[in-house]
C-alpha angles and dihedrals in degrees: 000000000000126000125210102202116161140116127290125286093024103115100265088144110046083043092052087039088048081045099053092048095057099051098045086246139148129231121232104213137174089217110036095177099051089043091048082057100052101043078055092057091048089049098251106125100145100062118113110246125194149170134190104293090047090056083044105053094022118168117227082266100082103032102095092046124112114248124236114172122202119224097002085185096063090036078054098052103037089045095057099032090053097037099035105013086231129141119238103218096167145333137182137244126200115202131218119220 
């Protein structure tokens, strides 16, 4: 697995997006449309890019891709405060060298 953690402004998305398209992967995203954008501006059009009804209600198409997900922090958060009404205060990450 490989984790992108670094400040703002440093590139995190047009790497994960670089990432995903070489691996023939999809990109889980909270805002499909402004992410589909912005893989366009980088010149990344052909990645797949998802969000949660798509993973739902998935076609046969996407089940054998490897999964990236842009911004796991926000997917966190929305996915418990919709689902559970619960806050995301923190978390931890462990990363793989």
């Amino acid at each position: 697995m490989k984790a992108i953690v670094r400040g703002q402004g440093t590139g995190k998305t047009k790497e994960l997006l670089l990432e995903a398209q070489k691996e023939n992967g999809m990109v889980l995203t909270g805002n499909k449309r402004a992410l589909q954008e912005k893989a366009r501006a980088y010149g990344i059009p052909d990645v797949t890019i998802v969000d949660w009804d798509d993973l739902i209600y998935r076609d046969d198409e996407l089940n054998d891709k490897p999964l990236f997900v842009h911004k796991l922090d926000n997917i966190i958060e929305d996915y418990f405060w919709d689902d559970f009404g619960l806050k995301l205060k923190g978390y931890s990450l462990t990363l793989e060298e």
